[in-house]
Predicted model as a PDB file, atoms N, CA, C, CB and O in Angstrom, pLDDT in the B-factor column:
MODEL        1                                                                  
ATOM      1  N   UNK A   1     -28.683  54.007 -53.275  1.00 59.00           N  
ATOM      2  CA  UNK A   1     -28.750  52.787 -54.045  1.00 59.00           C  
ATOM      3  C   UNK A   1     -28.262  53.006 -55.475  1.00 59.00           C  
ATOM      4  CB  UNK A   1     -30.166  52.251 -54.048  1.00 59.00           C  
ATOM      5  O   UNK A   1     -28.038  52.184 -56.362  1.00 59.00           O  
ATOM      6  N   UNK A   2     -28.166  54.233 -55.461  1.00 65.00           N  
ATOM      7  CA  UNK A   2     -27.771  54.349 -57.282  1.00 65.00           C  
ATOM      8  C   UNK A   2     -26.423  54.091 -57.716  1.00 65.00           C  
ATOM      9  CB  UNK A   2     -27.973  55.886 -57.932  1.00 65.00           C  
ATOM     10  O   UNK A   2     -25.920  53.773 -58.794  1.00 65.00           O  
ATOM     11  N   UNK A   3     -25.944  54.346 -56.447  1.00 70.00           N  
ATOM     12  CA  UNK A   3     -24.282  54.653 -56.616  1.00 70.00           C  
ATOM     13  C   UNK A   3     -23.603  53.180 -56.731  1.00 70.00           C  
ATOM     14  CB  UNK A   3     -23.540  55.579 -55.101  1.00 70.00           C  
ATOM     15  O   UNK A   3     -22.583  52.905 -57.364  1.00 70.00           O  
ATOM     16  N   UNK A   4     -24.258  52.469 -56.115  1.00 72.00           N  
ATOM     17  CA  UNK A   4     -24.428  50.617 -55.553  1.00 72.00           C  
ATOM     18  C   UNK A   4     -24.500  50.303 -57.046  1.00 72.00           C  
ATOM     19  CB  UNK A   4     -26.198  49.906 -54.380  1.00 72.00           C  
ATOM     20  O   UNK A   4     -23.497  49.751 -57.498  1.00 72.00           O  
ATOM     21  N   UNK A   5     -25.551  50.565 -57.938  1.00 81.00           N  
ATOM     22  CA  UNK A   5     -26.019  50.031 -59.230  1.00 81.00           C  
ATOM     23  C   UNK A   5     -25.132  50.661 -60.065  1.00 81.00           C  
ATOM     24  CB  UNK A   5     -27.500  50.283 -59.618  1.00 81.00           C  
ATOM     25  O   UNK A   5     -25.158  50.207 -61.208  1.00 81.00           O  
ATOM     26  N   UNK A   6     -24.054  51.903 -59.805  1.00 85.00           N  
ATOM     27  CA  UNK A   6     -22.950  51.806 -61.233  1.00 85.00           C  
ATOM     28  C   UNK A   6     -21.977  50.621 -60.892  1.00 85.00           C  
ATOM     29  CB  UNK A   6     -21.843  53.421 -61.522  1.00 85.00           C  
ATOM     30  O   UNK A   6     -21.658  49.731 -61.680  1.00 85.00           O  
ATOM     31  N   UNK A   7     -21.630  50.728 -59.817  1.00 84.00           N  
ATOM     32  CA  UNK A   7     -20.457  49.706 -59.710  1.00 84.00           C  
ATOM     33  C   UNK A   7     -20.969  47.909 -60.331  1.00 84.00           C  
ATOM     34  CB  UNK A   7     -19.996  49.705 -57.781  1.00 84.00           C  
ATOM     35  O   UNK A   7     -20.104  47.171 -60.803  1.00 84.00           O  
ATOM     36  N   UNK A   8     -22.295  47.502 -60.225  1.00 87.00           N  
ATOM     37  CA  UNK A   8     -22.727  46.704 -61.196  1.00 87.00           C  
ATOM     38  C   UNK A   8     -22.824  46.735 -62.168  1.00 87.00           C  
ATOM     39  CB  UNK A   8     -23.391  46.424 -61.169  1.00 87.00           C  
ATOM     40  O   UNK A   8     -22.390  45.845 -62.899  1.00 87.00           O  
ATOM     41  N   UNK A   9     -23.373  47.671 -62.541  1.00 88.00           N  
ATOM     42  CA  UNK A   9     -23.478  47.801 -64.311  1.00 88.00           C  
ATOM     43  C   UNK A   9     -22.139  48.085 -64.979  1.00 88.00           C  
ATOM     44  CB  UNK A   9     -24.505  49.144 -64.836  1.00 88.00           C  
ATOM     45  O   UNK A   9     -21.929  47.646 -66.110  1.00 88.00           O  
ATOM     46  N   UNK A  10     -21.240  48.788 -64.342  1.00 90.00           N  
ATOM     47  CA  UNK A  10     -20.103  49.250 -64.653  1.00 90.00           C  
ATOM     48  C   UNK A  10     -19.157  47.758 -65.208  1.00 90.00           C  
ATOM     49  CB  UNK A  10     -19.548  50.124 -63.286  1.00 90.00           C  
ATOM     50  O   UNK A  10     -18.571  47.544 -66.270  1.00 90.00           O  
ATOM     51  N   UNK A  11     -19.343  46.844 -63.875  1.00 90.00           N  
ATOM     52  CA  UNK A  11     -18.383  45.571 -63.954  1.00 90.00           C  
ATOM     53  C   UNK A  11     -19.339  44.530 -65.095  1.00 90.00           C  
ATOM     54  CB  UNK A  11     -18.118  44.729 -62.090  1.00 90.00           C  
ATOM     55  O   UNK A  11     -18.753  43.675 -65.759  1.00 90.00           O  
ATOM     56  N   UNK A  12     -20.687  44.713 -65.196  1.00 90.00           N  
ATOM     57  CA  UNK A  12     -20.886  43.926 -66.155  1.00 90.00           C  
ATOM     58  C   UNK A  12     -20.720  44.574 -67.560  1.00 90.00           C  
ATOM     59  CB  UNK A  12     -22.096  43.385 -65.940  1.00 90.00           C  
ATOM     60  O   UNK A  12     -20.639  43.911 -68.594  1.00 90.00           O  
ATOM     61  N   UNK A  13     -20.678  45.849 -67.504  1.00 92.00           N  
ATOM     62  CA  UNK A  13     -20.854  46.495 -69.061  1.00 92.00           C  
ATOM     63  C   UNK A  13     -19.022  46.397 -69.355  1.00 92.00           C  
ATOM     64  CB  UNK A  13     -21.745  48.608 -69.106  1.00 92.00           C  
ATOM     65  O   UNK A  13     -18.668  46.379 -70.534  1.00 92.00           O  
ATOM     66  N   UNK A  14     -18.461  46.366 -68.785  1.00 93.00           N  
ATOM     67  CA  UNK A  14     -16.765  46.187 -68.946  1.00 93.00           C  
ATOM     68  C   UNK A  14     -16.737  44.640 -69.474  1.00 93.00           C  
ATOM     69  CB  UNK A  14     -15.727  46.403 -67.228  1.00 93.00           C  
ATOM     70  O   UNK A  14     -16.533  44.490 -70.678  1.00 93.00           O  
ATOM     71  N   UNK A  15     -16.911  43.568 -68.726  1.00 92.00           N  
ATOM     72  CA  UNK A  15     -16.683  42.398 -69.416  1.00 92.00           C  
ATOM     73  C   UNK A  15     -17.330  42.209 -70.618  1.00 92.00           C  
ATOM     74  CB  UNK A  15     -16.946  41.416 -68.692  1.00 92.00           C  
ATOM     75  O   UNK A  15     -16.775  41.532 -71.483  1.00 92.00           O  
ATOM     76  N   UNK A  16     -19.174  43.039 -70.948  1.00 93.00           N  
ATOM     77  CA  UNK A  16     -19.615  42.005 -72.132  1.00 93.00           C  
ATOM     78  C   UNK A  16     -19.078  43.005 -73.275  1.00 93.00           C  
ATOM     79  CB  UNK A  16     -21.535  41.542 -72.253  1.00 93.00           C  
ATOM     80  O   UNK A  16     -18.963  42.433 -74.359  1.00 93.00           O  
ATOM     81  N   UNK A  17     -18.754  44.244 -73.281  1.00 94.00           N  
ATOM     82  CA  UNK A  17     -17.910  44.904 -74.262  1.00 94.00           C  
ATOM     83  C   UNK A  17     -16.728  45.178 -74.678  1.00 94.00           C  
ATOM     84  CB  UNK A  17     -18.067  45.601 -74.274  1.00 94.00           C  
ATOM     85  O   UNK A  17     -16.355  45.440 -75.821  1.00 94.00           O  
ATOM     86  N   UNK A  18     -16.057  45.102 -73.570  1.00 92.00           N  
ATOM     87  CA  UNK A  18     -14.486  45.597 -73.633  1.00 92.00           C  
ATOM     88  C   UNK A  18     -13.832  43.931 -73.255  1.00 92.00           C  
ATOM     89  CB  UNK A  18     -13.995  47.149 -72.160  1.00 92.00           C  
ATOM     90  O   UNK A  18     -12.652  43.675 -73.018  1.00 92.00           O  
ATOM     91  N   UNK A  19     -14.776  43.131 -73.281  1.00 90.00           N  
ATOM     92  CA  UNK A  19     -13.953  41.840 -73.187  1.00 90.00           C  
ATOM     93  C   UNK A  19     -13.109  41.914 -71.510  1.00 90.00           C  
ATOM     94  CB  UNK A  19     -12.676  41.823 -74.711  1.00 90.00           C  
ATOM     95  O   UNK A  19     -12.408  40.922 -71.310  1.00 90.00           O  
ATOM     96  N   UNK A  20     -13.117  42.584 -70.766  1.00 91.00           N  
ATOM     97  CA  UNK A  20     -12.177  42.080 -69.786  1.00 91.00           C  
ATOM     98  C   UNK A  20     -12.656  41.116 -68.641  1.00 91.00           C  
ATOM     99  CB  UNK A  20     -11.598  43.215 -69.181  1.00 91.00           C  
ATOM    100  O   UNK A  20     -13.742  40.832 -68.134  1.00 91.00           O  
ATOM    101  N   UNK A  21     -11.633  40.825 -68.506  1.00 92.00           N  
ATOM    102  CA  UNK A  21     -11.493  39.624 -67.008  1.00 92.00           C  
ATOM    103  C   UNK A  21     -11.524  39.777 -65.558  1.00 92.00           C  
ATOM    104  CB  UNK A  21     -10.248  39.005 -66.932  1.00 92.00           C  
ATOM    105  O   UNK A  21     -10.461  39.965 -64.966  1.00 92.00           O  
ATOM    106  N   UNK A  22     -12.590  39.720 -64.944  1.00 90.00           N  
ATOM    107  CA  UNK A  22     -12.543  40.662 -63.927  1.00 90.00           C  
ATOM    108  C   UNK A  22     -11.952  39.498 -63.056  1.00 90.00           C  
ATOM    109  CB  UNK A  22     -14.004  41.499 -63.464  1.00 90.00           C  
ATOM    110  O   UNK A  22     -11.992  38.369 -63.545  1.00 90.00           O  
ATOM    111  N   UNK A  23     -11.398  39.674 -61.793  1.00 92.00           N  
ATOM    112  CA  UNK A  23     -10.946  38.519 -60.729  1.00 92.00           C  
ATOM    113  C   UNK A  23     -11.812  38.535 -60.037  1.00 92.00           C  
ATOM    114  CB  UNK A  23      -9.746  38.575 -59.920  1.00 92.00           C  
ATOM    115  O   UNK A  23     -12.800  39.254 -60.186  1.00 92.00           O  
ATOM    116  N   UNK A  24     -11.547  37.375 -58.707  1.00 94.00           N  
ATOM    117  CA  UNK A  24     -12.744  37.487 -57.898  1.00 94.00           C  
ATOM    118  C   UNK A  24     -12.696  38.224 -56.970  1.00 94.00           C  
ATOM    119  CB  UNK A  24     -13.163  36.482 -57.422  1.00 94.00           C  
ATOM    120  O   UNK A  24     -13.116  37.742 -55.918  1.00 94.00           O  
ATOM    121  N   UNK A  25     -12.300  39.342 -56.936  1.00 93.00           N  
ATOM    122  CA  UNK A  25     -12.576  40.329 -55.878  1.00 93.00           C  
ATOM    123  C   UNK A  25     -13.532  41.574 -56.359  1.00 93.00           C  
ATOM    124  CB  UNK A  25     -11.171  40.883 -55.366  1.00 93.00           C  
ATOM    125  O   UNK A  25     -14.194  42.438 -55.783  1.00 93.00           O  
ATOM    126  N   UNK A  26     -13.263  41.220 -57.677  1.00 91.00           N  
ATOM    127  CA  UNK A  26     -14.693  41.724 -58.284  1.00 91.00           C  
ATOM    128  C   UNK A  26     -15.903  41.581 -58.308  1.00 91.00           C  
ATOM    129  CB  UNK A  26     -14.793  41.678 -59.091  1.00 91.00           C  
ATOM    130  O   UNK A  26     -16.954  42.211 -58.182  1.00 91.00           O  
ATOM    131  N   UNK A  27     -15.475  40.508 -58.518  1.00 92.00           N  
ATOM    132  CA  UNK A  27     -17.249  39.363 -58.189  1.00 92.00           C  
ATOM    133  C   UNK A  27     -17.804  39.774 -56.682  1.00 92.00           C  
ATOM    134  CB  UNK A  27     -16.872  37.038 -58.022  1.00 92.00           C  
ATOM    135  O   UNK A  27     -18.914  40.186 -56.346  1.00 92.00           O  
ATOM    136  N   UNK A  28     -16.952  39.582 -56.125  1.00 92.00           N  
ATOM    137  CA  UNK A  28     -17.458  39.429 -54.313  1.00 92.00           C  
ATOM    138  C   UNK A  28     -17.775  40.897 -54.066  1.00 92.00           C  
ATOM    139  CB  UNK A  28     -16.003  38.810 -52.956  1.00 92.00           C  
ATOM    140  O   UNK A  28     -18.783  41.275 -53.469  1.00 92.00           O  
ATOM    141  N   UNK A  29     -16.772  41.753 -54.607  1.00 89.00           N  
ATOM    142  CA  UNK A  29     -17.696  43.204 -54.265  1.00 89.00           C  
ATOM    143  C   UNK A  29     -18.667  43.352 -55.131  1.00 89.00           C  
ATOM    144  CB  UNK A  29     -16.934  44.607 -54.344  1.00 89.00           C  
ATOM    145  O   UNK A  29     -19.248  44.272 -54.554  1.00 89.00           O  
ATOM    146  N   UNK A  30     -19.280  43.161 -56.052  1.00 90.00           N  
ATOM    147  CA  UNK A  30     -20.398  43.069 -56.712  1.00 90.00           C  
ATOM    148  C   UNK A  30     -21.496  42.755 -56.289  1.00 90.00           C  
ATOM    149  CB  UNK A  30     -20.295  42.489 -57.461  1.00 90.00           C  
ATOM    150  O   UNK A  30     -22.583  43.334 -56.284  1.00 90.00           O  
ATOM    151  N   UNK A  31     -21.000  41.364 -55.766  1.00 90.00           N  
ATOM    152  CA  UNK A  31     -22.133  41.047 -54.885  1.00 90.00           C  
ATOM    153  C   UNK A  31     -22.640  41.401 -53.403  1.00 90.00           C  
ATOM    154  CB  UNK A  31     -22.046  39.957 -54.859  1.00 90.00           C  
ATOM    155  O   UNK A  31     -23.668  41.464 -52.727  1.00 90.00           O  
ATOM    156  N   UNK A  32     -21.474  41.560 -53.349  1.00 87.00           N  
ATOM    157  CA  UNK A  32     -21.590  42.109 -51.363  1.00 87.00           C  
ATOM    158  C   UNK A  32     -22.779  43.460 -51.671  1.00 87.00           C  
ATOM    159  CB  UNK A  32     -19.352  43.088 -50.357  1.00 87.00           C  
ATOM    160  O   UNK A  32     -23.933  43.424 -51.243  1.00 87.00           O  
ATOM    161  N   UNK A  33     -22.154  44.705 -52.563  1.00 86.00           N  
ATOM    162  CA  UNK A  33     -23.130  45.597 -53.445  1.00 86.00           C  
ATOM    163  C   UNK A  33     -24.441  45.161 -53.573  1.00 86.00           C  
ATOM    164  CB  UNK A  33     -22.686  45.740 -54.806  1.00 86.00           C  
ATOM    165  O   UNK A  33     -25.473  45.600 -53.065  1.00 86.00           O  
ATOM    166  N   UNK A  34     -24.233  44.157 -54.387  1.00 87.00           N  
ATOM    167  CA  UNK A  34     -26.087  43.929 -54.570  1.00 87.00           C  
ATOM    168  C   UNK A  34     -26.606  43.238 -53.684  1.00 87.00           C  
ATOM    169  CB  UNK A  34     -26.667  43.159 -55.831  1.00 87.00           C  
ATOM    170  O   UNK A  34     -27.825  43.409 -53.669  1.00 87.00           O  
ATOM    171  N   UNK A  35     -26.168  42.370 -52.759  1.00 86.00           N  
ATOM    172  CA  UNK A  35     -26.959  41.789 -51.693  1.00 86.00           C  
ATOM    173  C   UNK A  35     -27.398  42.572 -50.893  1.00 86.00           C  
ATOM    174  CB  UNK A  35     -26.415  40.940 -51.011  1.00 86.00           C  
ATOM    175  O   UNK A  35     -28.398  42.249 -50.252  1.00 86.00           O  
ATOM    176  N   UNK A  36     -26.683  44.040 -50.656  1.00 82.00           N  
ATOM    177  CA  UNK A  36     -27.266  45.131 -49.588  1.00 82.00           C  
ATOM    178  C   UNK A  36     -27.930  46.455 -50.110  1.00 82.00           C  
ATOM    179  CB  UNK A  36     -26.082  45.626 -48.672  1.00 82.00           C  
ATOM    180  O   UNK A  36     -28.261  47.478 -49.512  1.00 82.00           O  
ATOM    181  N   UNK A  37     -28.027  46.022 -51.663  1.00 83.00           N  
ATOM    182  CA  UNK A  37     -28.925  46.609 -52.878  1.00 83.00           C  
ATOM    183  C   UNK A  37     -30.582  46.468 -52.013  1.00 83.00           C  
ATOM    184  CB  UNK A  37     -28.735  45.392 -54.676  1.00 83.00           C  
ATOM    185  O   UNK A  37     -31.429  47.183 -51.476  1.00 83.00           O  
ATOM    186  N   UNK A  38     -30.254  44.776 -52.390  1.00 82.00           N  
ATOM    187  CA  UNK A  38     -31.582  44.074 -52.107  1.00 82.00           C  
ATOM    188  C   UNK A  38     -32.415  44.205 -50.671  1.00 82.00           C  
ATOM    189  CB  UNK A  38     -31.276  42.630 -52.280  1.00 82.00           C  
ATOM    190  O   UNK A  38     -33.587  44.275 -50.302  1.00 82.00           O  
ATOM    191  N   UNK A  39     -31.063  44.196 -50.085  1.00 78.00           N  
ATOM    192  CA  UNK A  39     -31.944  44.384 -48.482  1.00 78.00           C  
ATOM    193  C   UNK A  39     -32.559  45.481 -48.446  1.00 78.00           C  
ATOM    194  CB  UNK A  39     -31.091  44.454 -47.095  1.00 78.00           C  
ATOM    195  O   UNK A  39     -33.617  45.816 -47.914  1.00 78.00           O  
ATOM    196  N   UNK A  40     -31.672  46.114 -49.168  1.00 76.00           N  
ATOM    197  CA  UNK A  40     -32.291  48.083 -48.822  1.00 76.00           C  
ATOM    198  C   UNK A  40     -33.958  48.677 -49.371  1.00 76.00           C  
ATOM    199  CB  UNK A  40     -30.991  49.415 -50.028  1.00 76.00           C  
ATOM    200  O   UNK A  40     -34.690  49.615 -49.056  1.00 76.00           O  
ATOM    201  N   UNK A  41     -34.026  47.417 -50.449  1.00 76.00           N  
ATOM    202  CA  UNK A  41     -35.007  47.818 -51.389  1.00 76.00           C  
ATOM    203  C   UNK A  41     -36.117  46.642 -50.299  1.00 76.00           C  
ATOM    204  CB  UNK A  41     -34.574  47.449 -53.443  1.00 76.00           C  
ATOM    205  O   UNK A  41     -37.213  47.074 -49.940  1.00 76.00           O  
ATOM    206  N   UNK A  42     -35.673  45.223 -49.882  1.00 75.00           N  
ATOM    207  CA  UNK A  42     -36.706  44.943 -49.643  1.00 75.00           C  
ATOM    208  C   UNK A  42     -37.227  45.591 -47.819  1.00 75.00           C  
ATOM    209  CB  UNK A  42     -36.622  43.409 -50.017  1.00 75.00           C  
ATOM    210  O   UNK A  42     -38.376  45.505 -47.387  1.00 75.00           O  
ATOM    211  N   UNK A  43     -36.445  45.989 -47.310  1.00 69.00           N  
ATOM    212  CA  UNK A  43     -36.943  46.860 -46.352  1.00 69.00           C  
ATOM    213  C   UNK A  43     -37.791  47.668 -45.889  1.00 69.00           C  
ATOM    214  CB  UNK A  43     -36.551  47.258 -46.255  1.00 69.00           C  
ATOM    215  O   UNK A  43     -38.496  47.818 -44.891  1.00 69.00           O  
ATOM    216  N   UNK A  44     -37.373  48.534 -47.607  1.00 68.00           N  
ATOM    217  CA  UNK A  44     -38.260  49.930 -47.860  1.00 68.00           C  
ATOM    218  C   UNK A  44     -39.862  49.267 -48.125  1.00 68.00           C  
ATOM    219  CB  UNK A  44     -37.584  50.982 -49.507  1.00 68.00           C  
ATOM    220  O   UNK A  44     -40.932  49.601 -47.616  1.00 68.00           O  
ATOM    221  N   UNK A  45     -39.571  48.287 -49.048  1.00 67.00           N  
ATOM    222  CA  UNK A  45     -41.375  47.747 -49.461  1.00 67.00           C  
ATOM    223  C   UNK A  45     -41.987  46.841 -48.716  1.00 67.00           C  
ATOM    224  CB  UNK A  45     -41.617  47.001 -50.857  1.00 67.00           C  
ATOM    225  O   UNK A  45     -42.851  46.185 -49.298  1.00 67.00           O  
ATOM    226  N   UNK A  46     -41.745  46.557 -47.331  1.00 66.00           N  
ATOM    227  CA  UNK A  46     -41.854  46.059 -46.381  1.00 66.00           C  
ATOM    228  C   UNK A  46     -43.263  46.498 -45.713  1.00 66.00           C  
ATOM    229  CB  UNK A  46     -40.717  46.276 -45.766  1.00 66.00           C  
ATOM    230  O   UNK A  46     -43.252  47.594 -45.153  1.00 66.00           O  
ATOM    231  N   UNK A  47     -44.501  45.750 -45.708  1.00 64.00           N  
ATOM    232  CA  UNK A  47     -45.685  46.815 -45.503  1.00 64.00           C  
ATOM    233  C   UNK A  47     -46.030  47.394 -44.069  1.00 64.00           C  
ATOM    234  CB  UNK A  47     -46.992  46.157 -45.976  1.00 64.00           C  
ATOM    235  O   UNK A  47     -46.732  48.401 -43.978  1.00 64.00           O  
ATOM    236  N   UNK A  48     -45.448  46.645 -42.767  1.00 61.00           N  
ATOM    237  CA  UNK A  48     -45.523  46.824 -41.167  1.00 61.00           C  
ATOM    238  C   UNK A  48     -44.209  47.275 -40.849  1.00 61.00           C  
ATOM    239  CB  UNK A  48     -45.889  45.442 -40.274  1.00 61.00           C  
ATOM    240  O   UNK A  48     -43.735  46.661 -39.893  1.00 61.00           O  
ATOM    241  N   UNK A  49     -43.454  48.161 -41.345  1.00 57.00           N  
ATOM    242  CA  UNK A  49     -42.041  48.273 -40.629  1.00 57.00           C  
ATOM    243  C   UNK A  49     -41.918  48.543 -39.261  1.00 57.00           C  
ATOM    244  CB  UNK A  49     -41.281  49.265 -41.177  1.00 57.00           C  
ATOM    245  O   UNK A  49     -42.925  49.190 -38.975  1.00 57.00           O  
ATOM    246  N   UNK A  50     -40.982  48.345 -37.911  1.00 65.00           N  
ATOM    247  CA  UNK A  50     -40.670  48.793 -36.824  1.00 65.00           C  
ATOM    248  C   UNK A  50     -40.066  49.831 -36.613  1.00 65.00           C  
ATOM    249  CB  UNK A  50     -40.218  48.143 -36.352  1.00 65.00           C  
ATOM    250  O   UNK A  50     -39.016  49.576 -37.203  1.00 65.00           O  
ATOM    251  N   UNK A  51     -39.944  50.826 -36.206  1.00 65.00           N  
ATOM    252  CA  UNK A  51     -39.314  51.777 -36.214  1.00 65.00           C  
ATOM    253  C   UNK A  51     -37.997  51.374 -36.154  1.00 65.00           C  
ATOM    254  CB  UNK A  51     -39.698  52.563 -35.373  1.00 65.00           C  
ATOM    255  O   UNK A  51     -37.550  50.833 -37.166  1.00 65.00           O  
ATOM    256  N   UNK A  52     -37.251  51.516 -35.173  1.00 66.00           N  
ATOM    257  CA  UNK A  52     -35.796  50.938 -34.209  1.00 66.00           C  
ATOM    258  C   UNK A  52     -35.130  49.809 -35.479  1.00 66.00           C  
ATOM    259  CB  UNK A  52     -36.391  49.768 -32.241  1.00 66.00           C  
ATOM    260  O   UNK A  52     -34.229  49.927 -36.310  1.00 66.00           O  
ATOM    261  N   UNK A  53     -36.234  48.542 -35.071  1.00 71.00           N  
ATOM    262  CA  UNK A  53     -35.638  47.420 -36.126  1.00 71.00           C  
ATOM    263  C   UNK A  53     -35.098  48.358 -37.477  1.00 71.00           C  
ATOM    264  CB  UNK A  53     -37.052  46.138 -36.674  1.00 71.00           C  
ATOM    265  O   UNK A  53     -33.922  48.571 -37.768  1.00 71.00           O  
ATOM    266  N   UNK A  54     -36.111  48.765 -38.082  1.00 69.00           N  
ATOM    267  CA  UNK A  54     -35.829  48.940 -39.415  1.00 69.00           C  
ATOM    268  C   UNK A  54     -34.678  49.965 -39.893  1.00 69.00           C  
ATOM    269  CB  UNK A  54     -37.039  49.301 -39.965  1.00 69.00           C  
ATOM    270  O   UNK A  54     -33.954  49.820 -40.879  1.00 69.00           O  
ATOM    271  N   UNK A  55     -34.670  51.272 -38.765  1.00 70.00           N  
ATOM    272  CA  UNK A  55     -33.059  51.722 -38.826  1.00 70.00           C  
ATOM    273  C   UNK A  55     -32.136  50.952 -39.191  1.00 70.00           C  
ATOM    274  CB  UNK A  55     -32.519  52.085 -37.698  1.00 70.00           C  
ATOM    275  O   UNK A  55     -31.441  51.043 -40.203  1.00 70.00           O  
ATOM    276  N   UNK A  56     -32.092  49.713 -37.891  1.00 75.00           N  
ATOM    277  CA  UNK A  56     -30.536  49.057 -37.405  1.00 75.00           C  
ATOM    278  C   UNK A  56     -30.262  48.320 -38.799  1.00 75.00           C  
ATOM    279  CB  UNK A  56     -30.542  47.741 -35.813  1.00 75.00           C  
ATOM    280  O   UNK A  56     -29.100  48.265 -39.203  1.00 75.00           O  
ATOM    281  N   UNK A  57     -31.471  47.658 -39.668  1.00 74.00           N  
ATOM    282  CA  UNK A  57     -30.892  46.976 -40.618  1.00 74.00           C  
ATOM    283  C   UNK A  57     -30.994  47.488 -42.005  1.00 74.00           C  
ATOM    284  CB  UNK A  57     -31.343  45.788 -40.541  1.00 74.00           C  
ATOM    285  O   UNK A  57     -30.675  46.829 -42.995  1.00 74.00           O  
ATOM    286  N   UNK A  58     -31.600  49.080 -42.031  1.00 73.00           N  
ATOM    287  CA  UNK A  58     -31.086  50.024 -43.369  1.00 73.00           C  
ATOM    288  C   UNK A  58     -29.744  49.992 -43.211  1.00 73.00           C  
ATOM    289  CB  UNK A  58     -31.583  51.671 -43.469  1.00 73.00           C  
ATOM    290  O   UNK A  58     -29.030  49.555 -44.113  1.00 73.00           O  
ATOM    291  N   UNK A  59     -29.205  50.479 -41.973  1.00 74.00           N  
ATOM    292  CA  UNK A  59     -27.852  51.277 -41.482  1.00 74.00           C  
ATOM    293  C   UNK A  59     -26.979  49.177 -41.933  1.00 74.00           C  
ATOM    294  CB  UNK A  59     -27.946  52.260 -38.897  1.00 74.00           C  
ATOM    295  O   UNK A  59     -25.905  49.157 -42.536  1.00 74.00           O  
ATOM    296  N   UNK A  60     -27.527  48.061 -41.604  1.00 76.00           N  
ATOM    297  CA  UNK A  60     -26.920  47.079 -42.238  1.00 76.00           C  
ATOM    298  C   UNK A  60     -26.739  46.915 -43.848  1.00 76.00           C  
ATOM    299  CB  UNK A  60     -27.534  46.106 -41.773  1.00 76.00           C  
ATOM    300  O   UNK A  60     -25.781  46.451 -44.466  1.00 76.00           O  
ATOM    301  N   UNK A  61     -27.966  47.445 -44.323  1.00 74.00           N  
ATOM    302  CA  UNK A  61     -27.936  47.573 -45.727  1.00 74.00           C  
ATOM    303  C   UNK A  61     -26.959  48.150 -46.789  1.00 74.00           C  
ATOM    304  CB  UNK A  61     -28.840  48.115 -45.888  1.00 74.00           C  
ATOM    305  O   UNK A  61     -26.464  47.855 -47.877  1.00 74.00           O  
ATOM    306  N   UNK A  62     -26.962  49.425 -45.586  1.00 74.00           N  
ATOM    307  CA  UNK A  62     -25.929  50.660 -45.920  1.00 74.00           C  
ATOM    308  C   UNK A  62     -24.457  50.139 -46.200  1.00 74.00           C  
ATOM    309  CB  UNK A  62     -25.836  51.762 -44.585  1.00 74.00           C  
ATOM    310  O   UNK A  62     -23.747  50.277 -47.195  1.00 74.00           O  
ATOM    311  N   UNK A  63     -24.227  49.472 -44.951  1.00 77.00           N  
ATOM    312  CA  UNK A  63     -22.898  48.740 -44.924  1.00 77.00           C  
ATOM    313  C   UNK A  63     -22.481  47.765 -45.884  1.00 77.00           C  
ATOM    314  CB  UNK A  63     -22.794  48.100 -43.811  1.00 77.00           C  
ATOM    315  O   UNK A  63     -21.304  47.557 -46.177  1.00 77.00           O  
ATOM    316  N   UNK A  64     -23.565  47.115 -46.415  1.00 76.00           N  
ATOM    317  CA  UNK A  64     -22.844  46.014 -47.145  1.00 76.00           C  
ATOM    318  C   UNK A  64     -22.824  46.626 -48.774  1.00 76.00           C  
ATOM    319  CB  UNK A  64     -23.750  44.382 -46.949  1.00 76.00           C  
ATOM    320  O   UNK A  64     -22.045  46.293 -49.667  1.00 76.00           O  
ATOM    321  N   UNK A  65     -23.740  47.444 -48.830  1.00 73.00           N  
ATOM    322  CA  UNK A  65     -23.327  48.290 -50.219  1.00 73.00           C  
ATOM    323  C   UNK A  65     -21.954  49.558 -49.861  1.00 73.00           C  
ATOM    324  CB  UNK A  65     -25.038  49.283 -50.831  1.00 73.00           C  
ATOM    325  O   UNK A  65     -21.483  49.989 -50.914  1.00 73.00           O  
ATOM    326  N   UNK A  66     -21.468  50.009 -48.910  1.00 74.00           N  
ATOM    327  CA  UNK A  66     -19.986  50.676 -49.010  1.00 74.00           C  
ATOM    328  C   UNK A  66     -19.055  49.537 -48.476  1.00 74.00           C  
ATOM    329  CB  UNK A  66     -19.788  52.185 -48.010  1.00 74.00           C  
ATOM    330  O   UNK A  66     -17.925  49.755 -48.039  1.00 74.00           O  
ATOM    331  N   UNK A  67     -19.684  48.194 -48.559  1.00 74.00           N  
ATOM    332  CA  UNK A  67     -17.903  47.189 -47.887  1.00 74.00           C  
ATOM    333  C   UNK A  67     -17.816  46.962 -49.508  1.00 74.00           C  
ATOM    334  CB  UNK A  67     -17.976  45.025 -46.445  1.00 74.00           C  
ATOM    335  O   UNK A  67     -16.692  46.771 -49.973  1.00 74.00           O  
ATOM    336  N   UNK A  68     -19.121  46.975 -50.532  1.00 63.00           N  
ATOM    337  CA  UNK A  68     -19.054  46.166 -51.902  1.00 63.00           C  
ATOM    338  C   UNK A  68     -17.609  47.396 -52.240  1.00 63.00           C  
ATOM    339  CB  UNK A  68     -20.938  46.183 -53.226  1.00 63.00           C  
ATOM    340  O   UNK A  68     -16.987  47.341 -53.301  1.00 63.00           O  
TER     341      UNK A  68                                                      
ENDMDL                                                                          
END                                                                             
C-alpha cells in the first residue's frame, strides 16, 4: 500500500507546487490506485473475515492498485 500512496502524493504534490497539469489519465490512475488503496485497507479491518473470500478480493485489491 505504500508504493500505491507515492504515486498519490506524488501527482498531488506536483500540481499544488510545481504548478503542473496533469491529464486525465492521471486522474484515472490515481484513482484506480486509491480505490484499491481503500479496498485493501477496508478488508484488512474487516472484523469476521472468510478465509478463501478474503484472498480472492486482497488479490482484487492488489490489482487495481498495479492497473493505477
Amino acid at each position: 500500500m505504500l508504493r500505491g500512496s507515492v504515486i498519490i502524493f506524488t501527482g498531488i504534490l506536483s500540481v499544488l507546487f510545481l504548478k503542473r497539469r496533469l491529464n486525465i489519465n492521471y486522474y484515472t490512475g490515481m484513482s484506480i490506485t486509491a480505490s484499491g488503496m481503500c479496498w485493501l485497507v477496508s478488508l484488512v479491518c474487516s472484523p469476521s473475515p472468510r478465509d478463501q473470500e478474503v484472498r480472492t478480493l486482497v488479490l482484487l485489491g492488489d490489482a487495481l492498485v498495479v492497473a493505477g
